[in-house]
DRENZA-788465 format. One record per atom (N, C-alpha, C, O, CB): x, y, z; residue in three letters. Coordinates in steps of 0.02 Angstrom, whole numbers, plus 32768, in hexadecimal, padded with zeros to 4 digits. Glycine has a CB too. Example, Ala and Ser with C-alpha at 12.3 -4.5 7.8 and 13.67 -1.06 7.14 Angstrom:
% residues 2
82947EE48186ala
82677F1F8186ala
82947F5B8186ala
82C87F5A81A7ala
82357F2081C4ala
82827F908162ser
82AC7FCB8165ser
82858002818Aser
829E80398192ser
82C07FE2811Eser
//
This chain:
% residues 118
570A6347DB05unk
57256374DB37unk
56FA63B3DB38unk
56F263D6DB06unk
576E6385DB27unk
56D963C2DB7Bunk
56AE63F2DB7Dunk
56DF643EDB98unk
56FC6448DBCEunk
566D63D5DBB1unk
56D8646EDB53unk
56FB64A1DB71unk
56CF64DCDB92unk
569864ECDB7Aunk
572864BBDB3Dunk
56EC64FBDBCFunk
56D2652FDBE9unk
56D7657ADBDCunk
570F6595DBE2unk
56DE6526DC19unk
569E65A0DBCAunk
56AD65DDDBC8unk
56A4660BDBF9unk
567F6607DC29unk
569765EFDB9Eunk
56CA663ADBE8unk
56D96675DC29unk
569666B4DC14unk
569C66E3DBECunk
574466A2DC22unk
566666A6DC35unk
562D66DADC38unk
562B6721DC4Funk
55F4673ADC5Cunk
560266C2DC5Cunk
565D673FDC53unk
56706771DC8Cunk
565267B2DC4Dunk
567167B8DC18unk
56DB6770DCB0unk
561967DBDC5Dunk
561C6823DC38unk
56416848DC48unk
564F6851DC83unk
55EC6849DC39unk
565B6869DC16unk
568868B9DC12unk
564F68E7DC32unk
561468D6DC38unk
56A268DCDBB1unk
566A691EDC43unk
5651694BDC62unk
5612696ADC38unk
55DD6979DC53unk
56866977DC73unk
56256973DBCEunk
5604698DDBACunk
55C0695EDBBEunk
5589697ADBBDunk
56246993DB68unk
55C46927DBCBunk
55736909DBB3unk
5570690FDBF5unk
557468D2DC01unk
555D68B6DB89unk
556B6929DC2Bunk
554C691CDC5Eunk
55336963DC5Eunk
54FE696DDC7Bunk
557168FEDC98unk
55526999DC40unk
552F69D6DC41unk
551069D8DC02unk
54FA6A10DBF5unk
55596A12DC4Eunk
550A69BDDBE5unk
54B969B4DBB2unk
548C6997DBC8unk
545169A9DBC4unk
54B7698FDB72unk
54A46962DBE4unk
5459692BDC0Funk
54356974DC45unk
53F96982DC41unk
548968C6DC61unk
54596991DC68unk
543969B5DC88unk
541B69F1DC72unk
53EA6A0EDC8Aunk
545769BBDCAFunk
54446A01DC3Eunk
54316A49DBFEunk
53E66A2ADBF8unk
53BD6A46DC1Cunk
546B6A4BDB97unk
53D46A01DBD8unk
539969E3DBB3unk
536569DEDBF8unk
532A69EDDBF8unk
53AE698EDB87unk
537B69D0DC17unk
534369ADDC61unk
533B69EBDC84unk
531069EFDCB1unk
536B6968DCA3unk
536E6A32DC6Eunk
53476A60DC8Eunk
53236A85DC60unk
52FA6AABDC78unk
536B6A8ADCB5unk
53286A83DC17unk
530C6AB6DBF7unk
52BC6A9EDBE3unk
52996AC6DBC5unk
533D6ACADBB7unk
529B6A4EDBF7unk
526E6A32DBF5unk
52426A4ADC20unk
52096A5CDC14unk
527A69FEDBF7unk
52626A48DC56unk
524E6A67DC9Bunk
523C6ABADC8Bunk
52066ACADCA4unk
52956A5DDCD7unk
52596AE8DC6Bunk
524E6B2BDC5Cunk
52236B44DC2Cunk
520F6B7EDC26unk
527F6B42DC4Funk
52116AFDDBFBunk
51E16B18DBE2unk
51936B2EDBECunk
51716B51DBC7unk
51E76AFFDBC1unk
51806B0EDC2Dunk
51416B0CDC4Bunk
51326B4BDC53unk
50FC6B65DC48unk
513D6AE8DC86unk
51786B6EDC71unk
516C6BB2DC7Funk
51836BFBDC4Dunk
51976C32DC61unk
518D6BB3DCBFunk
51776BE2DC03unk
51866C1FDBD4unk
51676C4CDBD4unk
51766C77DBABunk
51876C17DB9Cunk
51396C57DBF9unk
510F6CA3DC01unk
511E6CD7DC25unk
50FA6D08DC2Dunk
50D56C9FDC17unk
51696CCADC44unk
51866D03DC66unk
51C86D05DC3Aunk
51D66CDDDC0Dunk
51906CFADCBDunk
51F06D3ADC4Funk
523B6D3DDC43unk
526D6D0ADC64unk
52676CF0DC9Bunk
52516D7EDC59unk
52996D03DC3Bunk
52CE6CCFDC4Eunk
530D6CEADC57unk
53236D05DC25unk
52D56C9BDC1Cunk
53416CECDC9Bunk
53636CEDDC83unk
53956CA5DC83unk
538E6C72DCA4unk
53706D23DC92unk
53C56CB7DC54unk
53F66C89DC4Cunk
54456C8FDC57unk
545C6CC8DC58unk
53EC6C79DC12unk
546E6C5BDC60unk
54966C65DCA7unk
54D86C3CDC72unk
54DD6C03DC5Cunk
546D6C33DD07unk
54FA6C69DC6Funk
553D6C41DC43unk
55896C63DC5Dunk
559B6C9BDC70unk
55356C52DBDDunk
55A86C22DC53unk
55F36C27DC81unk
56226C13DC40unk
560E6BF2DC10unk
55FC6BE1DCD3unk
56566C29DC46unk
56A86C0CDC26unk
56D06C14DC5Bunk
56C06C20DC95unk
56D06C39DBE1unk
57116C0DDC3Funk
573B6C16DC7Eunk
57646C4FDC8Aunk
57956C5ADCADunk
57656BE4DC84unk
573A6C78DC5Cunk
575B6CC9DC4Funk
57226CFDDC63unk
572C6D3ADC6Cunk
57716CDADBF3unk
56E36CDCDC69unk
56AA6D14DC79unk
56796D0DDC81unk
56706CD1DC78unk
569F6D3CDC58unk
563F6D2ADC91unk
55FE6D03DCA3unk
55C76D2CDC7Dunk
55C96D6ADC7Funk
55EF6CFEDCFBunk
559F6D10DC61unk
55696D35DC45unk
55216D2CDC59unk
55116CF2DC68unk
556D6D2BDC05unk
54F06D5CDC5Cunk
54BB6D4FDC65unk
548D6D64DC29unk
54986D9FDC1Bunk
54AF6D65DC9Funk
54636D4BDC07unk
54316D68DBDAunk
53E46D63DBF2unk
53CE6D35DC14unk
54396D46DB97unk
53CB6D89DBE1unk
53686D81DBFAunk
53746D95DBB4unk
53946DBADB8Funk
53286DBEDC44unk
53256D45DBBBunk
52FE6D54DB7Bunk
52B76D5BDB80unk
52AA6D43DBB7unk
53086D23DB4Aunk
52796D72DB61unk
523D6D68DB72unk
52256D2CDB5Aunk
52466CFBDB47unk
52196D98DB62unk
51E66D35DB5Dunk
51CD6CF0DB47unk
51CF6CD8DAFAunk
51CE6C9EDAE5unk
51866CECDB5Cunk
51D16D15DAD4unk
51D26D0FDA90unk
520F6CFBDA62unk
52126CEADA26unk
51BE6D45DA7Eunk
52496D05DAA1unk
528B6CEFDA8Aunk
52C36D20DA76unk
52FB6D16DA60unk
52806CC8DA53unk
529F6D5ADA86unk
52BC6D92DA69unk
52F16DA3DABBunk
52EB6D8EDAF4unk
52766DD6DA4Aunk
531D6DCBDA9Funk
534E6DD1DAD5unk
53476E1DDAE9unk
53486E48DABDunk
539D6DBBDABCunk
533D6E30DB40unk
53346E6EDB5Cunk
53676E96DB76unk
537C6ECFDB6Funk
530D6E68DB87unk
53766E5CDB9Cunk
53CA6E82DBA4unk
54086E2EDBA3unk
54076DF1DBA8unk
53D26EBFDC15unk
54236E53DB9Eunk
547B6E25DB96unk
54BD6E4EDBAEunk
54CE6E82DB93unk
54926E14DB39unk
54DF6E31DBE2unk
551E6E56DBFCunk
554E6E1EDC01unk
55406DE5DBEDunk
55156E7FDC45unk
55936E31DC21unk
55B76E04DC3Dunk
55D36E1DDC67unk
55C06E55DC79unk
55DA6DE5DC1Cunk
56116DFBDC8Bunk
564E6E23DCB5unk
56906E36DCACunk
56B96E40DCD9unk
565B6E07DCE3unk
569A6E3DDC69unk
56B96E58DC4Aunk
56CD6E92DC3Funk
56AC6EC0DC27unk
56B06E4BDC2Funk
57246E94DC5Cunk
57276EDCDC76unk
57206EDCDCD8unk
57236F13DCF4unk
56D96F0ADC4Aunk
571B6EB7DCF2unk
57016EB1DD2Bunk
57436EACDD63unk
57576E74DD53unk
56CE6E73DD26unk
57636EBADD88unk
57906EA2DDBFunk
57856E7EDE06unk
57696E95DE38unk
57AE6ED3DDCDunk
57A66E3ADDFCunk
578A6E0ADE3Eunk
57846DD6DE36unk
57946DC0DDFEunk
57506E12DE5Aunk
576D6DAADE67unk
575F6D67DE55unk
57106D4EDE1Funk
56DB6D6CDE16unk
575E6D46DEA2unk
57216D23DE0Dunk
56DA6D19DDD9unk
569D6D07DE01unk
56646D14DDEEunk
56E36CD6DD9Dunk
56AE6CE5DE3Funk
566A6CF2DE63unk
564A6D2FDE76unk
560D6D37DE74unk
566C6CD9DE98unk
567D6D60DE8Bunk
565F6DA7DE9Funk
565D6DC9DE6Cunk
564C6E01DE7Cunk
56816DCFDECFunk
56696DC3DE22unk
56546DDEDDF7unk
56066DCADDE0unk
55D76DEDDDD0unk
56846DD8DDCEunk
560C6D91DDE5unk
55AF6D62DDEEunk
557D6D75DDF9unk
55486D7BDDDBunk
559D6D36DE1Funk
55A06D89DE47unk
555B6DB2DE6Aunk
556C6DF1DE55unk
553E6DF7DE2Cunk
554E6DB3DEC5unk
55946E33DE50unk
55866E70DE38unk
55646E81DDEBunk
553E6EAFDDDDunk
55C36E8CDE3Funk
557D6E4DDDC2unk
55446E48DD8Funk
550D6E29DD86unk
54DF6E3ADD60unk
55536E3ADD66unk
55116DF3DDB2unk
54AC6DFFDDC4unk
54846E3CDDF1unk
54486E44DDFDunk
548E6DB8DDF8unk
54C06E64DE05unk
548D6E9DDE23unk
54926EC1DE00unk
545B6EDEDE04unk
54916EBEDE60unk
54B76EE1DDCDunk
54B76F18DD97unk
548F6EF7DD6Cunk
546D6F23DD50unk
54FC6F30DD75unk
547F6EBBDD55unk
54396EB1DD20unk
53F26EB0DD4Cunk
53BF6EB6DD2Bunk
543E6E5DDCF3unk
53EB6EA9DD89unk
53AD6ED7DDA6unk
53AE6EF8DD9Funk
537A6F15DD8Funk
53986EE3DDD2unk
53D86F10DDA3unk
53CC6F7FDDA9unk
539C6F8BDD5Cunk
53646FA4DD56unk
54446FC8DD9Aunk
53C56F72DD2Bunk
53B66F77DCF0unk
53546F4DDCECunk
531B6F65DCF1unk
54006F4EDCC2unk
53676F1BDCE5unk
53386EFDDCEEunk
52EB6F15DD17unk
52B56F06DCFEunk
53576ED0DD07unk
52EF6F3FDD60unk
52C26F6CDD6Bunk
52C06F9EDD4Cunk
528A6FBADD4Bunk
52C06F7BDD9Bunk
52F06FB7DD2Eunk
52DF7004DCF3unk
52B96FDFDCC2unk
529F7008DC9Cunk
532F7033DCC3unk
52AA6FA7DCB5unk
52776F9FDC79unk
52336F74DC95unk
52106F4FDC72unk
52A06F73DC33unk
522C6F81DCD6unk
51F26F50DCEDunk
51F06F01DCF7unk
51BF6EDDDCF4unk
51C36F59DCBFunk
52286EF3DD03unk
522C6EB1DCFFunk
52366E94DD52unk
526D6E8FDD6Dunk
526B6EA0DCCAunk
52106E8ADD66unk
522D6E68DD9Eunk
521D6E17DDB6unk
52166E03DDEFunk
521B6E93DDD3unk
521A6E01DD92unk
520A6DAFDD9Eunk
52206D84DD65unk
51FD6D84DD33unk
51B86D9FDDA6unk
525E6D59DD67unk
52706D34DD3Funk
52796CF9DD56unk
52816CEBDD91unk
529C6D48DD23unk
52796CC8DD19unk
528C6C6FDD2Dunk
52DB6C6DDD17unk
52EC6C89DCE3unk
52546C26DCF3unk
530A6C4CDD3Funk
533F6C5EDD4Bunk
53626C1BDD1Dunk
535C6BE7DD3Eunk
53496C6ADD9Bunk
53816C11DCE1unk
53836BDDDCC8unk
53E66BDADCCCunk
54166BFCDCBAunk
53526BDEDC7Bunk
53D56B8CDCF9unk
54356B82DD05unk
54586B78DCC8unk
54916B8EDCBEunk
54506B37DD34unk
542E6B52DC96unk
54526B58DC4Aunk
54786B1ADC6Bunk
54B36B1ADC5Aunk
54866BACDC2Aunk
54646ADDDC9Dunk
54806AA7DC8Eunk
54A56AABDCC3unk
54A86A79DCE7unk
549D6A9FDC51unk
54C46ADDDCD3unk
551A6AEBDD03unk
54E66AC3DD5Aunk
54AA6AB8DD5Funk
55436B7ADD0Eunk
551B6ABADD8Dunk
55036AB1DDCDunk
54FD6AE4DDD8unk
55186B14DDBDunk
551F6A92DDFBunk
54C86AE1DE14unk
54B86B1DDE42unk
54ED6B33DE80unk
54E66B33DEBDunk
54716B0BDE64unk
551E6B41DE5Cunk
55516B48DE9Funk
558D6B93DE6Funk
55896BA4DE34unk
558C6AD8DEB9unk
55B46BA8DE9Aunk
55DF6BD4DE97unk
55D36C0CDE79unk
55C36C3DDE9Aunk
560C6BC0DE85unk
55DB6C11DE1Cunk
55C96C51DE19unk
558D6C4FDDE4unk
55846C82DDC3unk
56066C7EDE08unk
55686C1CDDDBunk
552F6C1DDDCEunk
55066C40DE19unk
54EA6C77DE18unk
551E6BD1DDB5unk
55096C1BDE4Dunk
54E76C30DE7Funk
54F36C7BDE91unk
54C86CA5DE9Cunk
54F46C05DEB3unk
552E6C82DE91unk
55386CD1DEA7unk
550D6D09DE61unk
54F66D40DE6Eunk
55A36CE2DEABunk
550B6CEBDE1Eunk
54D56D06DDF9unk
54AE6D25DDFDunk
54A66D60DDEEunk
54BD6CF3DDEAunk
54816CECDE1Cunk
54506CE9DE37unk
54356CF9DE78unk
53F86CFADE82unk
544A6CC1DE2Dunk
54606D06DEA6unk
54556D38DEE6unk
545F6D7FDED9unk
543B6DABDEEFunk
54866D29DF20unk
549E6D89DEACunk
548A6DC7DEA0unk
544A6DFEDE84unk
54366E37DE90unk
54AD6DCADE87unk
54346DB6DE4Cunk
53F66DD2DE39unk
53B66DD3DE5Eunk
53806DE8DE47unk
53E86DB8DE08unk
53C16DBADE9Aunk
537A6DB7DECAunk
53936DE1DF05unk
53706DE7DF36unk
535E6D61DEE6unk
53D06DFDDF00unk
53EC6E2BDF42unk
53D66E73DF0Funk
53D16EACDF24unk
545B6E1FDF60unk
53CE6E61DED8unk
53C26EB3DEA2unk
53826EBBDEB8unk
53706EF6DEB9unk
53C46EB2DE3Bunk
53516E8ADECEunk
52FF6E9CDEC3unk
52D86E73DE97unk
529D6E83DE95unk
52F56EE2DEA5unk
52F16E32DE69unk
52D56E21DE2Aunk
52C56DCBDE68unk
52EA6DABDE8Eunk
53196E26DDCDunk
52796DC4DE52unk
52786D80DE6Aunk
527A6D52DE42unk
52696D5CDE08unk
52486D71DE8Bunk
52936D12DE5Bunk
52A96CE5DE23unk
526F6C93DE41unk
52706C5FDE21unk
531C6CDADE26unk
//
């Protein structure tokens, strides 16, 4: 009797398969700053790191009033601000795995509505 199994991934391994397939992809480009793009379901964080691994700036939205998308984009425009006070204006924008949609994306518009090209 041939039994069948149910192949179906959980959500965790499908955001590692993509974690891994983007950070392969990011390494080509370690000679600039990175930033990196992280969500829960309580807050959103962004960190830039340089190439050396060392960390430049780190914030979150914490403390923030609104929806978590429009908190997204107002803290990707308050880490430009920052981010041009130290000369930085060109980063590789790393999803950290997540899709490119809601408040990853709003992130990331904010940070290119600040001035920072990605």
């Amino acid at each position: 009797m041939n039994k069948q199994r149910n192949h179906t991934l959980n959500v965790e391994t499908l955001h590692a398969k993509r974690k891994n397939r983007t950070n392969t992809t990011l390494k080509s480009h370690m000679a600039e700053h990175r930033a990196i793009a992280e969500k829960s379901n309580v807050l959103n964080r962004l960190t830039v790191v340089d190439n050396k691994g060392n960390t430049v700036v780190q914030t979150n939205d914490k403390g923030m009033k609104g929806k978590k998308t429009e908190n997204a984009f107002e803290l990707g425009k308050n880490i430009a601000e920052t981010l041009k006070s130290k000369n930085i204006t060109k980063l590789i924008f790393d999803r950290n795995g997540y899709r490119f949609t809601g408040r990853i994306k709003a992130l990331c518009d904010g940070l290119r509505e600040g001035g920072i090209t990605i």
